[in-house]
C-alpha positions in Angstrom: -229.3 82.7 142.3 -231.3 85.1 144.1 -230.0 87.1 147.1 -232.3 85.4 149.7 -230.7 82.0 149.0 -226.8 83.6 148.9 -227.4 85.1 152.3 -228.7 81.8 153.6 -226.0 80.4 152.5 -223.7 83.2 154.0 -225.5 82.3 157.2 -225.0 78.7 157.2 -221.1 79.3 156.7 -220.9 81.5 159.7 -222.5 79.0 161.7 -219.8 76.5 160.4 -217.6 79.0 161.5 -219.1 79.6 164.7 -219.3 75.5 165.7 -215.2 75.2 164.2 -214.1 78.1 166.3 -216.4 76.4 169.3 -214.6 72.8 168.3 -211.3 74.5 168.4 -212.1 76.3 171.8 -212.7 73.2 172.9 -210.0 71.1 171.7 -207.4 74.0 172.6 -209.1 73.9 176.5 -208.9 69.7 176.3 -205.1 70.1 175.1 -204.4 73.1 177.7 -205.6 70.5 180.3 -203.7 67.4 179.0 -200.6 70.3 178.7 -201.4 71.4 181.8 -202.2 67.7 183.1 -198.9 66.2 181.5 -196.5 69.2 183.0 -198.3 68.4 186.5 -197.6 64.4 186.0 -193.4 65.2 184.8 -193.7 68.0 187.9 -194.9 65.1 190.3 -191.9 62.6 188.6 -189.8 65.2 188.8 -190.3 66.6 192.0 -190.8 63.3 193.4 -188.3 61.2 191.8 -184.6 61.5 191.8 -184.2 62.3 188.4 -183.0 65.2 186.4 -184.8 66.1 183.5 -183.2 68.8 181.0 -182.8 69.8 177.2 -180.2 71.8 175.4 -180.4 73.5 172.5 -177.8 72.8 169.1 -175.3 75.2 170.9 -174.7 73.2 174.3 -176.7 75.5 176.4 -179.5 74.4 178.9 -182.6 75.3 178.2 -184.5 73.2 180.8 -183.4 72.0 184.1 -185.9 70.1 186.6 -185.7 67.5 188.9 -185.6 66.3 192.3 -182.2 64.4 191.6 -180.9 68.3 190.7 -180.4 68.6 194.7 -177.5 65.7 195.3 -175.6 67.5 192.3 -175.7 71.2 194.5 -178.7 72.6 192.3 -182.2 73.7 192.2 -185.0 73.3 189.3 -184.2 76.1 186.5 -180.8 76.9 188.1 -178.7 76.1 185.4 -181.3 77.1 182.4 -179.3 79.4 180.2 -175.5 78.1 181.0 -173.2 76.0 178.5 -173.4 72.6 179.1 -169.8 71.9 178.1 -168.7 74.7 180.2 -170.4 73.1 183.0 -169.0 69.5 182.3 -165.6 70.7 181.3 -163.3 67.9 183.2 -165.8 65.0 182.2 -165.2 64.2 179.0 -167.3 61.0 179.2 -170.0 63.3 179.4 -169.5 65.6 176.7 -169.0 62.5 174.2 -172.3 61.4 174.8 -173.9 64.4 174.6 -172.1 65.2 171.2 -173.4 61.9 170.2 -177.0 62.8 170.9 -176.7 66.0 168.9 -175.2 64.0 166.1 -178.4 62.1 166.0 -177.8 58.8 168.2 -179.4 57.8 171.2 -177.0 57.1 173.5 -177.0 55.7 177.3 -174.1 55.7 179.7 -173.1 56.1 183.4 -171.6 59.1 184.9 -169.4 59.2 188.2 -169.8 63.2 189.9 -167.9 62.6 193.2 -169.5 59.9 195.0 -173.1 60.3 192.6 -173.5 58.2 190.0 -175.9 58.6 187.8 -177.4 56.5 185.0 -178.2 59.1 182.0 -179.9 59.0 178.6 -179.7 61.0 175.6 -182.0 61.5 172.9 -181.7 64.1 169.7 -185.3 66.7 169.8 -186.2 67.2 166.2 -188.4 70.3 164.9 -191.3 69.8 162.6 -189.0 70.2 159.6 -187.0 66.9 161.0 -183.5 68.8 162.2 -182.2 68.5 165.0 -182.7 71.4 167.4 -181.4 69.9 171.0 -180.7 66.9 173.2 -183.6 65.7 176.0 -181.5 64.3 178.5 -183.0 62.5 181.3 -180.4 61.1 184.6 -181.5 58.6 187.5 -179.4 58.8 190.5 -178.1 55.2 190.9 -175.9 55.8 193.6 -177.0 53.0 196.4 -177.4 50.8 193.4 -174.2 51.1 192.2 -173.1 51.2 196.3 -175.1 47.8 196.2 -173.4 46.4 193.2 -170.1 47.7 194.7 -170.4 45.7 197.6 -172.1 42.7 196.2 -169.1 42.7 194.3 -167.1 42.9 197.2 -168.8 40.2 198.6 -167.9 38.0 195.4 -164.7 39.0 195.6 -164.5 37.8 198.6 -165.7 34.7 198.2 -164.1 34.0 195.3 -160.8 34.9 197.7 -161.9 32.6 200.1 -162.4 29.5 197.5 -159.3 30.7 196.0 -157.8 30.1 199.3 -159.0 26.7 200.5 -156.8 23.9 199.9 -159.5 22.2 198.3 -160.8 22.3 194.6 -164.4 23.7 194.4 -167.0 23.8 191.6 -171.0 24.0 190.5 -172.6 23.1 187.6 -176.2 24.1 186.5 -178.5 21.1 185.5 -177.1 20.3 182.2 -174.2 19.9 184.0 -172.5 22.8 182.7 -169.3 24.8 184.9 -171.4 28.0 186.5 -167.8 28.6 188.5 -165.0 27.1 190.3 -162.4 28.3 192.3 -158.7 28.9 191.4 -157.2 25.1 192.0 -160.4 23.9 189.9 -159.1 26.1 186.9 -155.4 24.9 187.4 -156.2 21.3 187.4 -158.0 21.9 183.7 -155.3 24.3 182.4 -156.9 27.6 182.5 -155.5 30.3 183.5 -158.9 32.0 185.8 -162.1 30.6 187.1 -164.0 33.1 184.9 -162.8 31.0 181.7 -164.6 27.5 182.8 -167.8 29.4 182.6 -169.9 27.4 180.2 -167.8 24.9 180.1 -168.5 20.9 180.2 -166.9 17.7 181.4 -167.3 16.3 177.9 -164.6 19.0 176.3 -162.4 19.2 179.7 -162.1 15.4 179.9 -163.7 13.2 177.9 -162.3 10.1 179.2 -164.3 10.6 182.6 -167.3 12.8 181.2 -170.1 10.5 181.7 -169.1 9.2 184.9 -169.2 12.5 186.2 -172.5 13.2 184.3 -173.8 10.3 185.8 -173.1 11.1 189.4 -174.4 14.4 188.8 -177.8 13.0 187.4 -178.1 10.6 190.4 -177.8 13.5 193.1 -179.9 15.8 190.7 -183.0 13.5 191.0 -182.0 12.0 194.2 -181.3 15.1 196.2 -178.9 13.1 198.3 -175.2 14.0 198.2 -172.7 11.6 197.8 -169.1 12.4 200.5 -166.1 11.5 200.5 -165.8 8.5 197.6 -162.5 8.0 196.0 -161.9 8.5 191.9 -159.4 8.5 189.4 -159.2 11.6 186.7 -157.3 11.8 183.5 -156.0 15.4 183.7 -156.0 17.3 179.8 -152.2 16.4 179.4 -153.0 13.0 180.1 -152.0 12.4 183.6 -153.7 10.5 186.1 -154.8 12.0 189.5 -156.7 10.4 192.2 -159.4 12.2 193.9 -161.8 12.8 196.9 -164.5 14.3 196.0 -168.0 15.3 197.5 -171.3 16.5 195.7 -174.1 17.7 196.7 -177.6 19.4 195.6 -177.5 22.9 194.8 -180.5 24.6 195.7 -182.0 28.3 195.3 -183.6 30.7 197.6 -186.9 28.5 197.3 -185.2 25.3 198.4 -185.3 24.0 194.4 -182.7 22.2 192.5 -180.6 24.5 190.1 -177.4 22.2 189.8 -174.7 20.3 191.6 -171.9 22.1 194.2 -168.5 19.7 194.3 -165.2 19.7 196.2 -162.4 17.7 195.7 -159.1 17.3 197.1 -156.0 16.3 194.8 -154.9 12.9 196.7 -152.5 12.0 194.3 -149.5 11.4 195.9 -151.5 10.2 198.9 -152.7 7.0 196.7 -149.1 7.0 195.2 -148.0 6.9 198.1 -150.4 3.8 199.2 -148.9 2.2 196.0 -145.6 2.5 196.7 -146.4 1.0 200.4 -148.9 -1.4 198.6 -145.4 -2.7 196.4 -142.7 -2.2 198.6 -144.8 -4.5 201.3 -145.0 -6.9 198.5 -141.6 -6.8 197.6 -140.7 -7.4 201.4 -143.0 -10.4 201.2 -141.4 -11.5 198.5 -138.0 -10.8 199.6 -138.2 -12.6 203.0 -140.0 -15.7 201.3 -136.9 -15.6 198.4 -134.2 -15.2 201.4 -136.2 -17.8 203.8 -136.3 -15.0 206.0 -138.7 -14.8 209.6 -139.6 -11.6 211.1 -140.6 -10.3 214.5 -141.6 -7.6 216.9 -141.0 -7.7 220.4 -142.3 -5.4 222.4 -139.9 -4.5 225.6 -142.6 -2.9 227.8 -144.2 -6.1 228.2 -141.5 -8.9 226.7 -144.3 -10.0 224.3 -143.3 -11.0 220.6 -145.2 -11.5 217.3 -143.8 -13.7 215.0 -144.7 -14.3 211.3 -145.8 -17.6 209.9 -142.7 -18.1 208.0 -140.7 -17.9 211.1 -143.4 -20.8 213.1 -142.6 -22.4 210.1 -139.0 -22.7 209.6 -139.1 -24.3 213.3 -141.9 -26.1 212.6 -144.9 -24.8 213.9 -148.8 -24.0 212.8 -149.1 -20.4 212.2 -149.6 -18.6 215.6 -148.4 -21.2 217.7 -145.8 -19.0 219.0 -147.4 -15.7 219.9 -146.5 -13.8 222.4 -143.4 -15.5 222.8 -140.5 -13.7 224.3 -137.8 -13.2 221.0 -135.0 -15.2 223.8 -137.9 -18.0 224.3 -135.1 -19.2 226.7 -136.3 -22.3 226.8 -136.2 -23.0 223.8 -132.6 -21.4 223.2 -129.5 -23.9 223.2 -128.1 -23.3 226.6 -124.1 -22.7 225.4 -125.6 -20.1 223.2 -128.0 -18.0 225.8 -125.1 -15.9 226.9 -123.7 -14.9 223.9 -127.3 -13.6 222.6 -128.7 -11.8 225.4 -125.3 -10.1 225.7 -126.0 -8.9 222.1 -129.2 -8.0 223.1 -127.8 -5.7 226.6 -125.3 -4.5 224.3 -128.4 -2.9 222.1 -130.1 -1.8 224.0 -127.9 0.1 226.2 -126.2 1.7 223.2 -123.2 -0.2 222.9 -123.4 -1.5 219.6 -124.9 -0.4 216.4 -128.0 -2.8 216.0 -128.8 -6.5 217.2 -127.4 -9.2 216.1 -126.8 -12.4 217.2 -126.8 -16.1 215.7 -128.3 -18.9 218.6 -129.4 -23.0 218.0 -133.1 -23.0 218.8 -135.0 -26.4 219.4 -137.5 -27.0 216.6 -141.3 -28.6 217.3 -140.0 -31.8 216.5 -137.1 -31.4 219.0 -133.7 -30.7 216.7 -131.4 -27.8 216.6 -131.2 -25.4 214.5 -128.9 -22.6 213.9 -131.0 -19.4 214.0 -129.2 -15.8 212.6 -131.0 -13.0 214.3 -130.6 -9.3 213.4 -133.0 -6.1 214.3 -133.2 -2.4 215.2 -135.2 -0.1 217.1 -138.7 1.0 215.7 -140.5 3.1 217.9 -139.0 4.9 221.3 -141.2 6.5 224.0 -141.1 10.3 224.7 -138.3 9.8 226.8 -136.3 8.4 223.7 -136.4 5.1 225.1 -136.4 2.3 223.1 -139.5 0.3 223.6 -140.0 -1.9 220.2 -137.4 -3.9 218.8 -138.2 -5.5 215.7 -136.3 -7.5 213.0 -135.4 -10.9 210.7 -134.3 -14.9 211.8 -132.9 -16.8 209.0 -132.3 -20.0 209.0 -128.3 -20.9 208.9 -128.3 -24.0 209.7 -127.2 -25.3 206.4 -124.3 -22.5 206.4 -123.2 -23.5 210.1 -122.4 -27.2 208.5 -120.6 -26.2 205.6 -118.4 -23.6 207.8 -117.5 -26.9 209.5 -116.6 -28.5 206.2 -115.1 -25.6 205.3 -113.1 -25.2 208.2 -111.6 -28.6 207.9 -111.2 -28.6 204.2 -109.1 -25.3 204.8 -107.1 -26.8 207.5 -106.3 -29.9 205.2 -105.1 -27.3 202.5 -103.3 -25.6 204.8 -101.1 -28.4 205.4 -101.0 -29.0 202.2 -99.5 -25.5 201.2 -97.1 -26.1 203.7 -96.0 -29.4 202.6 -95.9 -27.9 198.9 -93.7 -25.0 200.4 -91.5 -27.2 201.9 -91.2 -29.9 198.6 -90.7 -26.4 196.9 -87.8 -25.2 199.3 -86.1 -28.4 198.9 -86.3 -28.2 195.4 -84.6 -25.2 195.6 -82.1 -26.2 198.1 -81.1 -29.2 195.5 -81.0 -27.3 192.6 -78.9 -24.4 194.3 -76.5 -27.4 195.6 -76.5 -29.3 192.5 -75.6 -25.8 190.2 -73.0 -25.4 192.8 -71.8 -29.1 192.5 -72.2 -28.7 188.5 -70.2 -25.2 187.9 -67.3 -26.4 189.7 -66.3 -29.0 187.9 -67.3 -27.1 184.5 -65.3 -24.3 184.7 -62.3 -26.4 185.3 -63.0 -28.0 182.2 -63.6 -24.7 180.4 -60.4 -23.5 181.9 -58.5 -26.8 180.9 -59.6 -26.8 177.2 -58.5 -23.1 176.9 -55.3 -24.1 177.6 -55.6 -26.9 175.6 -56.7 -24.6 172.2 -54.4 -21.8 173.2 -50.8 -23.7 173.4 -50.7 -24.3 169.6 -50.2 -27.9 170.4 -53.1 -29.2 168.5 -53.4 -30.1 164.6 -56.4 -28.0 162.8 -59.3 -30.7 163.6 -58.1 -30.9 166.9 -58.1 -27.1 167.4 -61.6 -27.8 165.8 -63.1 -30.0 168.3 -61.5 -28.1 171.3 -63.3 -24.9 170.1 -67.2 -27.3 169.7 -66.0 -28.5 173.3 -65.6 -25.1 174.7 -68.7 -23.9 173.1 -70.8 -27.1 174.6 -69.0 -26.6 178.2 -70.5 -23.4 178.0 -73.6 -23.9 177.0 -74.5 -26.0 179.8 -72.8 -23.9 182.0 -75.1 -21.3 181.0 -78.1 -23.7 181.8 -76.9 -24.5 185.1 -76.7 -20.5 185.8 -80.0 -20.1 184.4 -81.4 -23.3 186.7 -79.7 -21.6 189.5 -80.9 -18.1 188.7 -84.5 -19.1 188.2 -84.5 -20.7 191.5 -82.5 -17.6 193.3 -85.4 -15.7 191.7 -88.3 -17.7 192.9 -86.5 -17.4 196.5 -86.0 -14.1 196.6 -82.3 -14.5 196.9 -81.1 -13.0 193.6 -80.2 -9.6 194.4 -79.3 -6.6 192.1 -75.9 -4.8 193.2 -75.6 -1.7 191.1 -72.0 -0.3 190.3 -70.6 2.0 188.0 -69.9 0.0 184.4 -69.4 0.6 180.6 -72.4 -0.1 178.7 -70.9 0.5 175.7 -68.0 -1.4 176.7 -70.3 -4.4 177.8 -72.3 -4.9 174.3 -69.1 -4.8 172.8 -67.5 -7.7 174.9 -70.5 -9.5 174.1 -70.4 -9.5 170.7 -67.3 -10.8 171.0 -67.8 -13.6 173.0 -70.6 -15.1 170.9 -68.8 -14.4 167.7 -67.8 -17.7 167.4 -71.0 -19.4 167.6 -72.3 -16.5 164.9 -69.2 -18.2 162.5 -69.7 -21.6 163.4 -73.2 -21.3 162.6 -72.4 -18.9 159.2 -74.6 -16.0 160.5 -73.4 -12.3 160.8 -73.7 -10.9 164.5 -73.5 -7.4 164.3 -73.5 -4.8 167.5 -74.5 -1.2 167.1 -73.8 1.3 170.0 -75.4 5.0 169.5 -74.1 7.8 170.4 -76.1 8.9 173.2 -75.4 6.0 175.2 -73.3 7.4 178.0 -69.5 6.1 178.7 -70.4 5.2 182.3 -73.8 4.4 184.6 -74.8 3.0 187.8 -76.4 -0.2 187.2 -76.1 -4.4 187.8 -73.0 -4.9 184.8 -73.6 -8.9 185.2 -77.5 -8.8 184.9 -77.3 -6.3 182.2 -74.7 -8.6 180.0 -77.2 -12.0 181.3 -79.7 -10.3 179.4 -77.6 -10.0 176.2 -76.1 -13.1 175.8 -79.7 -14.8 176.4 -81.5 -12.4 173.5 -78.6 -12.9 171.5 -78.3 -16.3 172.2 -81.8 -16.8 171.6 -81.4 -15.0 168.5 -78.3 -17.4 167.2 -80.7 -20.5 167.8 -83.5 -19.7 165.8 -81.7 -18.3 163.1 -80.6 -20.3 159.9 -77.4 -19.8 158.0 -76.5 -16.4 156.4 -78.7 -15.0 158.7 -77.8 -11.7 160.3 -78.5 -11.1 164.2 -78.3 -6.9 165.4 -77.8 -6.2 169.0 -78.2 -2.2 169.2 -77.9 0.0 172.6 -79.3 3.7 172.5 -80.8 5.7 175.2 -84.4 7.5 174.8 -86.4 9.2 177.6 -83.8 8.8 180.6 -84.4 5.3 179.3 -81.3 2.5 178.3 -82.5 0.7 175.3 -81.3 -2.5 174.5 -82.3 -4.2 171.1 -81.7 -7.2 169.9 -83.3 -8.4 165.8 -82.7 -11.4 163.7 -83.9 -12.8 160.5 -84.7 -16.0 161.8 -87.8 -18.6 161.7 -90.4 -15.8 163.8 -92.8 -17.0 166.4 -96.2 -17.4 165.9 -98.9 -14.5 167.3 -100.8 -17.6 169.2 -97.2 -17.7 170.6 -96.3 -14.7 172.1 -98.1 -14.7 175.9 -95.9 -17.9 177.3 -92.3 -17.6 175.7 -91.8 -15.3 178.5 -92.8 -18.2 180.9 -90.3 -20.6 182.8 -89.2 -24.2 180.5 -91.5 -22.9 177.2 -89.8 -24.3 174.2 -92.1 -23.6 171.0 -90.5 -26.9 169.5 -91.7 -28.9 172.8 -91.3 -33.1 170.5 -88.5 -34.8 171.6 -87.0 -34.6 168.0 -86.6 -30.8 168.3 -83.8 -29.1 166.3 -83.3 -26.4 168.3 -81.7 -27.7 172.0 -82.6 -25.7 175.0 -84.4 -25.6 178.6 -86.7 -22.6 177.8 -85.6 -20.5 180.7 -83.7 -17.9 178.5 -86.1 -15.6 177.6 -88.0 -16.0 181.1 -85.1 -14.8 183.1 -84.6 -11.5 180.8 -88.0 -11.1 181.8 -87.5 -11.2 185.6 -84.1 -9.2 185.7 -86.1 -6.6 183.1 -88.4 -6.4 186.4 -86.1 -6.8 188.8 -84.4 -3.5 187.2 -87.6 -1.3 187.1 -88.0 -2.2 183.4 -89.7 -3.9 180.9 -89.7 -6.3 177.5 -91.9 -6.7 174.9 -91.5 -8.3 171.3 -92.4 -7.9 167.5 -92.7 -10.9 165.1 -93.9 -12.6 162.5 -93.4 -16.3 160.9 -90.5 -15.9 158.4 -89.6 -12.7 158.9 -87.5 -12.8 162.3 -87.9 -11.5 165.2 -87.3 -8.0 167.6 -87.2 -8.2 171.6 -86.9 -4.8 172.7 -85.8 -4.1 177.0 -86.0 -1.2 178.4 -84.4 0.3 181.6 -83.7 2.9 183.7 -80.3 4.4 182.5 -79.2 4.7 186.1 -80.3 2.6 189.4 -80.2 4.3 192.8 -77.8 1.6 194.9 -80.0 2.6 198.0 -82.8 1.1 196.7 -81.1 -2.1 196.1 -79.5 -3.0 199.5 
């Protein structure tokens, strides 16, 4: 290559040289204007806007710090250039975290309270050109009458939310799907949740399911309609599944332009309101049906004017078409059986000047036909003016007529058995006037004889079948003088006139005699009679000797006559509990258990044919019963058929003479 060419080529490289150095002159003036053009653009944000613009480098220290916002913090543009950030923000360790986070490589954004400032900050890492991280940009907006605005919109939510919170009244609004946007606190409540905020998003269908597209279908008709609907009545299944009745209103809810956005409702919980209706609804009712079931008439007389309403049932128990007597006075004196007008409006006076308790009175009326009736009229106060007095009387007639005529019946029917009681009392007081005379009449005589045959048996005058026949005599005389005592004591009884004389006696003593006595009807009949005294039985008491040794010889002469030969009869005395105990037990024939309530009763004979084997009136056992009570005591009995029998008395161990005279 010659030299000519390798300088024009030389040439032609230096004017390359020369146009890429012009080109670079250039670009470095366009990008020293965009620089220059940019810094102007972030001075006018930053001098303009109240922001704060700074970096810091990988150590924490500021390394730029502009900004128009820098003047509400107490600072000016480059001020804090060269100080430690984490120095600076030492007591906010929000701050610090964020900023830590930006020089760990995340972008971060938060809000930071200095004071009364608040400012709402972003933090990004700065990477060099070999991609580390060499500082944080930060950039900080002062939001402080933003978040002043929030604050007090908040407020004002707060407050409103207070205020439907407060309101006895449930309140809600739904968007146009018909889903909860908020309610107030009662709202909640009623669906079981525990705060407004949770009904949020919520729909009828999942709160109750049961009324969900009734409620849907109100809400659609007021949605396209724009027309609210006040005031109407519904019933609600609550989510436990109760039933609540409510009043509810709805209207359109509208926006700022005056559009439909969704539905605002109140309601108020009239529950017990409607129960309450109900309960009136049904106790009216049962009132109806209680005056028509009693034939009952009611009416309200008013006393300012003397003006009465009567119901139909009353016009028609006398007769008369429905309304035919309204307005009547409640006396319609007229109409009022004169011999009975003084009696009722005295009841009346008596009312109403506080003399008695309530009205009552019972009057003959004149039906529409023209007959009496008998009228019972009762009633109370209703209603008093403010000077408490009574100005409404109100009340029931019933009909008594058919009562008044079978008091009249009843009356006479009583005064007929009246004289029949007393003609009964009298037949009975001669009956017991005879039989006292005729046991008088009988005993004298008897005991004579008794006395005579002693004699006879005991002056060793008579051959052995004499002897014989004087003892069977004795033993008959004596029988039938003990039915004659028994006649005359169950009468005495029956009177009144058998009295019980304590004195001071031998029980022990007694049984013993007694034993004695009836031992001879034991061996004429071949049966053992045994008597058994115990030891605790004291030597003397205070008690009625003669009534105490009636009751033996009747239980043991009971005993001897239903007991077959080689039978064995037990009379035993003991004391237990302050009680005398006084036993008597044979082996003989029993008594049935269908038995048991009536031989206690006066003439009861268990063998009642007139073929019986065993003799006897049947008053025995029913005067041991009457002197057991007579005595404070008592008598009771154990038996079966075939196995004999046990009649157990029981008595006080000592009577108290006082008690007897």
């Amino acid at each position: 290559m010659s030299l000519v060419h390798e300088l024009d080529q030389v040439q032609v490289l230096r004017n390359r040289i020369a146009d890429l150095e012009a080109l670079l002159h250039d670009k470095e003036q366009e990008l020293n204007q965009e620089r220059q053009n940019s810094d102007r653009k972030i001075r006018t944000l930053t001098e303009n806007l109240p922001i704060v613009l700074y970096t810091i480098d990988t150590e924490g220290t500021v390394t730029l710090s502009e900004g128009k916002g820098l003047a509400k913090l107490g600072s000016t543009p480059g001020q804090s250039v060269g100080q430690n950030i984490f120095e600076m923000y030492k007591d906010h360790s929000e701050s610090q975290k964020w900023i830590r986070k930006a020089l760990a490589g995340e972008s971060v954004q938060s809000t930071m309270s200095l004071g009364s400032i608040h400012m709402q900050t972003w933090h990004s890492p700065i990477y060099d050109e070999a991609g580390t991280i060499s500082g944080v940009l930060g950039l900080a907006i002062d939001v402080t009458e933003q978040k002043q605005s929030e604050i007090q919109l908040q407020e004002s939510h707060n407050l409103l939310q207070l205020v439907l919170d407060t309101i006895p009244v449930r309140v809600f609004w739904k968007d146009l799907n018909s889903t909860y946007l908020g309610c107030n606190r009662l709202f909640a409540q009623d669906a079981n949740f525990a705060t407004s905020q949770k009904m949020v998003g919520m729909t009828d269908y999942l709160l109750y399911p049961d009324n969900a597209d009734a409620f849907r279908a109100d809400d659609v008709k007021i949605i396209t309609s724009g027309k609210s609907q006040l005031n109407f009545e519904e019933p609600q299944l609550t989510p436990d599944g109760k039933q609540m009745w409510l009043r509810t209103s709805k209207i359109p809810l509208r926006n700022i332009a005056g559009e439909i956005v969704g539905v605002l409702g109140t309601y108020d919980d009239i529950t017990e309101r409607k129960q309450s209706e109900i309960e009136l609804r049904e106790s009216k009712n049962r009132l109806e049906m209680a005056l028509d079931g009693a034939h009952l008439g009611s009416w309200d007389w008013d006393l300012n004017t003397n003006r009465t309403l009567f119901d139909a049932r009353y016009e028609k128990m006398l007769g008369f078409e429905a309304g035919e007597l309204a307005g009547e006075s409640p006396t319609h004196q007229s109409e009022i059986h004169p011999d009975d007008m003084p009696q009722m409006l005295a009841q009346v006076t008596a009312y109403v000047e506080g003399k008695s308790n309530d009205y009552s009175a019972e009057f003959r009326t004149k039906t529409k036909s023209g007959e009496w009736k008998w009228i019972s009229a009762k009633g109370q106060f209703v209603e008093r003016d403010a000077n408490s007095k009574p100005v409404r009387l109100a009340g029931v007639n019933q009909d008594i007529t058919a009562r008044k005529h079978a008091d009249e019946e009843r009356e006479t029917l009583l005064a007929n058995e009246r004289e029949a009681r007393r003609e009964a009392q009298e037949a009975l007081r001669m009956k017991d006037l005879f039989l006292a005379t005729m046991s008088h009449e009988l005993r004298t005589p008897l005991n004579a004889m008794i006395g005579f045959q002693h004699l006879m048996l005991f002056s060793q005058q008579l051959d052995a079948d004499n002897s014989h026949m004087a003892e069977r005599s004795i033993a008959n005389s004596q029988r039938l003088l003990n039915l004659i005592n028994n006649i005359l004591d169950i009468s005495r009884i029956a009177t009144g006139g058998l009295k019980i004389v304590p004195v001071t006696m031998s029980p022990r003593q007694l049984a013993q005699g007694i034993g004695t006595d009836l031992s001879f009807q034991a061996k004429e009949k071949g049966l053992n009679l045994n008597v058994e005294v115990a030891d605790n039985v004291p030597d003397s008491i205070t008690h009625d000797e003669e009534r105490i040794g009636q009751i033996m010889l009747n239980l043991v002469g009971n005993a001897l006559k239903f007991t077959e030969k080689l039978g064995t009869i037990t009379m035993r005395l003991r004391c237990t509990n302050e009680r005398l105990v006084i036993e008597v037990q044979d082996t003989g024939i029993g008594i049935p258990a269908s038995q048991k309530h009536v031989i206690f009763d006066d003439f009861v004979q268990l063998d009642n044919s007139s073929t019986r084997k065993h003799q006897g009136a049947g008053l025995g056992l029913a005067i041991v019963k009457r002197l057991a009570l007579l005595m404070q005591g008592s008598i009771t009995v154990e038996s079966e058929i075939g196995m004999g029998s046990t009649f157990v008395v029981t008595l006080p161990i000592n009577l108290n003479p006082e008690s007897y005279q």
